[in-house]
MIDOSE-1310 file (N, C-alpha, C; in nm, 2 decimals, decimal comma, always signed):
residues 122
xxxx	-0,27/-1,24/+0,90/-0,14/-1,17/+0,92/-0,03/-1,27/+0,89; -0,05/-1,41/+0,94/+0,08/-1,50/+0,90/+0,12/-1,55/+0,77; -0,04/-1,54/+0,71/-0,04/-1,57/+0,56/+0,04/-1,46/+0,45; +0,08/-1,33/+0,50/+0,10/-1,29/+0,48/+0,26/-1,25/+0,49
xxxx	+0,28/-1,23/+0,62/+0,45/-1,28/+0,64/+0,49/-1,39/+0,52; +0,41/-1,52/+0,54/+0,47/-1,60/+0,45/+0,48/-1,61/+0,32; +0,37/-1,50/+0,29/+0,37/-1,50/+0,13/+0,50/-1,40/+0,11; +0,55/-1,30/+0,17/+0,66/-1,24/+0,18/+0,78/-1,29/+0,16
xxxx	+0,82/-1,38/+0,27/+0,91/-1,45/+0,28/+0,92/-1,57/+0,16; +0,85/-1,60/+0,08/+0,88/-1,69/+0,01/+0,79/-1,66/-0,16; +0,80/-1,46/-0,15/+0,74/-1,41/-0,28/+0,90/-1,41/-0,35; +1,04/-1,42/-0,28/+1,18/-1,41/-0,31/+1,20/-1,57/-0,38
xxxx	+1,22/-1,68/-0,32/+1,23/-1,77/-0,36/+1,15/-1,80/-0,50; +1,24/-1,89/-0,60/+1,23/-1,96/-0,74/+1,23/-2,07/-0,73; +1,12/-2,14/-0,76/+1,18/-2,30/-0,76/+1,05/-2,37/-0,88; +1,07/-2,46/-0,94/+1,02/-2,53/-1,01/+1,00/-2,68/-0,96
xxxx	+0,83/-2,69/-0,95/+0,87/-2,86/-0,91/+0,72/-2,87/-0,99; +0,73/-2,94/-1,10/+0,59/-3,01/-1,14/+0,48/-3,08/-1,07; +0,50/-3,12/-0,94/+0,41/-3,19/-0,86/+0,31/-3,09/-0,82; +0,41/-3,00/-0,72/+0,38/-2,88/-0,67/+0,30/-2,79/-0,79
xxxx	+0,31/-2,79/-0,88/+0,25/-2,66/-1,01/+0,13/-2,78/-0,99; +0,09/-2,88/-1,06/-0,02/-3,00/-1,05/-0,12/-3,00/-0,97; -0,05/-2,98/-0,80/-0,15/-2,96/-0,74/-0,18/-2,81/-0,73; -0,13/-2,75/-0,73/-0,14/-2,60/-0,74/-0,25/-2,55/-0,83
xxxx	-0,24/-2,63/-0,97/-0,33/-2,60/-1,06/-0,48/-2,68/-1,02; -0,49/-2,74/-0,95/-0,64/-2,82/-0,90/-0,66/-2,76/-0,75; -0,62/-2,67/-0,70/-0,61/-2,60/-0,61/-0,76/-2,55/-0,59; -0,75/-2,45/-0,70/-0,89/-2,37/-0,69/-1,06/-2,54/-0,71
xxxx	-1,01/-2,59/-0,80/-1,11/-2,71/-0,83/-1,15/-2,78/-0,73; -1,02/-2,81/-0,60/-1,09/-2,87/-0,52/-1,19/-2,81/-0,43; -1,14/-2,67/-0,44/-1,18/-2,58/-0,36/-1,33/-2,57/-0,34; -1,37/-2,51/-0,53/-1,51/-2,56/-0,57/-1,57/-2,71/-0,53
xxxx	-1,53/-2,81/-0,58/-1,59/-2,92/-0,57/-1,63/-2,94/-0,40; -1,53/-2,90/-0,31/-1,53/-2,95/-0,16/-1,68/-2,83/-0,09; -1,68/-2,78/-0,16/-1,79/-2,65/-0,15/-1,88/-2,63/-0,22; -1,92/-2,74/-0,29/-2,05/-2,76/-0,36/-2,16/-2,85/-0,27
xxxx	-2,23/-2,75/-0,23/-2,40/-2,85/-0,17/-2,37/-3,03/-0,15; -2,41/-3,04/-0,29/-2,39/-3,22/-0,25/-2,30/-3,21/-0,19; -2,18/-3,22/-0,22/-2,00/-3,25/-0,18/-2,01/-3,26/-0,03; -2,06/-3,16/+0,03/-2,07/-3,07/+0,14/-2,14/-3,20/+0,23
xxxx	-2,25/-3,21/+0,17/-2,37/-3,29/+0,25/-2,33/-3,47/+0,27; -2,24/-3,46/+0,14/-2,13/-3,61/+0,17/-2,02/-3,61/+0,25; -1,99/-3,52/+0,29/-1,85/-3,48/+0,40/-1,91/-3,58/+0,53; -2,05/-3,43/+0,53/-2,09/-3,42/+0,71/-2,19/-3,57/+0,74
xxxx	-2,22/-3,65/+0,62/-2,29/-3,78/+0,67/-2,18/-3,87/+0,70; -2,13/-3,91/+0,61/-2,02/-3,98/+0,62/-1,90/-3,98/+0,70; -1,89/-3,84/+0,72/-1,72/-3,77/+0,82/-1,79/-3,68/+0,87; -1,87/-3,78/+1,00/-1,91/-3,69/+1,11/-1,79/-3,59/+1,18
xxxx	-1,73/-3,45/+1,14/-1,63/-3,41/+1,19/-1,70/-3,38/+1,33; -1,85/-3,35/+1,36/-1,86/-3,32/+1,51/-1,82/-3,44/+1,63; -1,82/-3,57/+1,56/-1,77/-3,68/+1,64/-1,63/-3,69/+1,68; -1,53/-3,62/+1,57/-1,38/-3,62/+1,57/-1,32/-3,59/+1,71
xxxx	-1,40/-3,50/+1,80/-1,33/-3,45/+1,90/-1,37/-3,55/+1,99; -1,44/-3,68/+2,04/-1,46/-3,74/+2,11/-1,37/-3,90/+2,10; -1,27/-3,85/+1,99/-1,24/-4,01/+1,98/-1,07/-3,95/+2,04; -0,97/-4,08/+2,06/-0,89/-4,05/+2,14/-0,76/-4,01/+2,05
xxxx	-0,79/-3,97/+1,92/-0,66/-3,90/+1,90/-0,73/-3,77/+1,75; -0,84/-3,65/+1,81/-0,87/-3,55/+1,72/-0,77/-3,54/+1,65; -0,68/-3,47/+1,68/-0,59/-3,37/+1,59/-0,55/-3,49/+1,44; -0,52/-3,59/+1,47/-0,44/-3,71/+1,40/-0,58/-3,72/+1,28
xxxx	-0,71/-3,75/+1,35/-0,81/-3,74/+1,30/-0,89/-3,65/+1,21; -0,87/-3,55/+1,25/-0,88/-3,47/+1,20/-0,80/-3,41/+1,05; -0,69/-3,44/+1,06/-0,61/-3,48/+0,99/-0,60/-3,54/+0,83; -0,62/-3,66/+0,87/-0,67/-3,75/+0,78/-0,81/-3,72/+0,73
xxxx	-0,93/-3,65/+0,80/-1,00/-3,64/+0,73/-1,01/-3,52/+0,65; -0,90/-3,42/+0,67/-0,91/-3,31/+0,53/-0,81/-3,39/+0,45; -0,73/-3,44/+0,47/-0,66/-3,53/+0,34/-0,73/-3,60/+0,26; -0,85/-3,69/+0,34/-0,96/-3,76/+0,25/-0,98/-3,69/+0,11
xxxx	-1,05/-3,60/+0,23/-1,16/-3,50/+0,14/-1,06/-3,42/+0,01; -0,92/-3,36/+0,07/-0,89/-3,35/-0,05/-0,83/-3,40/-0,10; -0,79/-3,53/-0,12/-0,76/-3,63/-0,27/-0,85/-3,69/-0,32; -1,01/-3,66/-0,27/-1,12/-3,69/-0,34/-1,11/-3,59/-0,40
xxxx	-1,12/-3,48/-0,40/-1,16/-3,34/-0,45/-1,01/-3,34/-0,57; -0,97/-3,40/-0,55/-0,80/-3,39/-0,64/-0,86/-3,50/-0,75; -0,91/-3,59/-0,74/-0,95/-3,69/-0,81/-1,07/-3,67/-0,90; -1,18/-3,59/-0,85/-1,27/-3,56/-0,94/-1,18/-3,42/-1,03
xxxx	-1,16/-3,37/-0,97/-1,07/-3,25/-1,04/-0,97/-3,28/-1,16; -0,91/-3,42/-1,13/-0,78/-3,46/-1,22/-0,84/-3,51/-1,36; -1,00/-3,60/-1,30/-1,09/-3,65/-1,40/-1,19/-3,55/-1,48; -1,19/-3,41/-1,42/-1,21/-3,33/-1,50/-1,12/-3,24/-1,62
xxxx	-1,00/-3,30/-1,55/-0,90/-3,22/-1,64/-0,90/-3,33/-1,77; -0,89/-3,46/-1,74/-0,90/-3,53/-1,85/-1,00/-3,56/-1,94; -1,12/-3,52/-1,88/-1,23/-3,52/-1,98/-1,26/-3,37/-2,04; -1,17/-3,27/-2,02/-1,13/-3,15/-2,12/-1,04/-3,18/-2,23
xxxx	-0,94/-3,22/-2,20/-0,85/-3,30/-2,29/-0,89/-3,34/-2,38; -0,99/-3,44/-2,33/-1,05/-3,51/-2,43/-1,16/-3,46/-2,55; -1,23/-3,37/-2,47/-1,33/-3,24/-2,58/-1,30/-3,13/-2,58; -1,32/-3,05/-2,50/-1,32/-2,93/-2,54/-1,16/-2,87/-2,55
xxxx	-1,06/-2,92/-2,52/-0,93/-2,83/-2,57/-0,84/-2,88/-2,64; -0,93/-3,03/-2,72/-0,88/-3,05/-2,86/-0,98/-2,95/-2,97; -1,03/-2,92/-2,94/-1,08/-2,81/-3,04/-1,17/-2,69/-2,99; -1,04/-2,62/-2,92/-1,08/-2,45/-2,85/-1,16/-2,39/-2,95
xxxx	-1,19/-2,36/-2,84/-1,35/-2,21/-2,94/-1,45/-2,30/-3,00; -1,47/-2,46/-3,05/-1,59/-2,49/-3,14/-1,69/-2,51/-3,06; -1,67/-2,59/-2,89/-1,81/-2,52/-2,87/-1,85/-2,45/-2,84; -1,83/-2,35/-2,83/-1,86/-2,20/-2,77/-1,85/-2,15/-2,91
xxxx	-1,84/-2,16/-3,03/-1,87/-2,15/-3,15/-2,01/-2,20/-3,19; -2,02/-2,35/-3,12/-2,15/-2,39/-3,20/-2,27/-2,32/-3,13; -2,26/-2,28/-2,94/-2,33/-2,25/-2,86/-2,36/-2,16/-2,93; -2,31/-2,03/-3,04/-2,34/-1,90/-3,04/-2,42/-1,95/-3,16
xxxx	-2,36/-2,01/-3,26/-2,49/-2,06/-3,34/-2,60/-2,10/-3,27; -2,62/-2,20/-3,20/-2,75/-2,21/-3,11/-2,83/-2,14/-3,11; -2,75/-2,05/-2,99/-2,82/-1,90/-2,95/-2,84/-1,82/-3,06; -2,79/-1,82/-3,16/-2,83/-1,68/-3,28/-2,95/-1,76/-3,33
xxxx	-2,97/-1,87/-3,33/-3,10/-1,96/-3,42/-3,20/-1,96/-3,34; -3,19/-1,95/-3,19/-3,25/-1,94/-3,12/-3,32/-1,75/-3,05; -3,31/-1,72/-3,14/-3,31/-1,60/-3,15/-3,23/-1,52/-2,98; -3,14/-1,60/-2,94/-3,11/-1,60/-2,81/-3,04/-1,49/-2,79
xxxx	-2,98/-1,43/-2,87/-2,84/-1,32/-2,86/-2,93/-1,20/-2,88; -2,99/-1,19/-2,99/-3,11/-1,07/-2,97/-3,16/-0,99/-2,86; -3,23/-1,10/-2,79/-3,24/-1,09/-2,66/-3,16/-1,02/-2,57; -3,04/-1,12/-2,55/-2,94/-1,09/-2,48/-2,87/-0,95/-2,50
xxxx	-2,85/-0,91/-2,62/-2,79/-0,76/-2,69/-2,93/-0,66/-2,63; -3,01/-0,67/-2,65/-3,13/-0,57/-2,65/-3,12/-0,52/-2,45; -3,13/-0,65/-2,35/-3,15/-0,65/-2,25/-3,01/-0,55/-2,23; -2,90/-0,55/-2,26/-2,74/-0,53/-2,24/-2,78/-0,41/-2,28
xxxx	-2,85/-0,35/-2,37/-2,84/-0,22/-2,41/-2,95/-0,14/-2,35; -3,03/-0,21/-2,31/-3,15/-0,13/-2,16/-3,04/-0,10/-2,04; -2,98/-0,22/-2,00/-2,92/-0,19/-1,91/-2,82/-0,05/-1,91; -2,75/-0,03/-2,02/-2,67/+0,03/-2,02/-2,71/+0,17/-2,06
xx	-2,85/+0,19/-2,10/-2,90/+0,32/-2,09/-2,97/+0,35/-1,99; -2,95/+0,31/-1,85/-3,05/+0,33/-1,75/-2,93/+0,44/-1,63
């Protein structure tokens, strides 16, 4: 319900700040990354959070350790954005061009169209 007031109150407001769009845009990526299996299983060995509440300042603790976790998760994210840069959105569509060649030589699409069209007569 508060998430919601707030998105209200501040669906009026304009503002432009590039840091803010930056992280905004790695938003969803950390999201995935911090919630991927491994990721997950390197949090809870490493950042025992069940330990957090026995030391003498949780909240402060606690704290810092979702910060950790997400400027790790901002950092593999930011190194994913660069290594797109680098391939695939200097030249949009060619792998997913070549993949379809693949697949058509692989008699893969055939498949794939035939299954699509069972499905869609059932």
């Amino acid at each position: 319900m508060i998430g919601f007031v707030m998105f209200l109150l501040f669906e009026k407001h304009h503002f432009s700040s590039k840091v803010v769009n930056w992280i905004a845009g790695s938003a969803f990526g950390v999201y995935l990354i911090h919630y991927h299996p491994v990721c997950h299983e390197l949090w809870s060995t490493y950042l025992p959070v069940k330990n957090l509440i026995r030391l003498s300042h949780p909240i402060l603790n606690g704290m810092a350790c979702i910060a950790g976790i997400f400027l790790c998760c901002l950092l593999l994210d930011m190194a994913r954005h660069v290594i797109f840069a680098l391939t695939i959105d200097k030249h949009k569509g060619a792998f997913f061009d070549k993949l379809y060649v693949y697949a058509e030589k692989r008699k893969i699409m055939s498949i794939l169209k035939a299954t699509n069209t069972a499905i869609t007569n059932l």
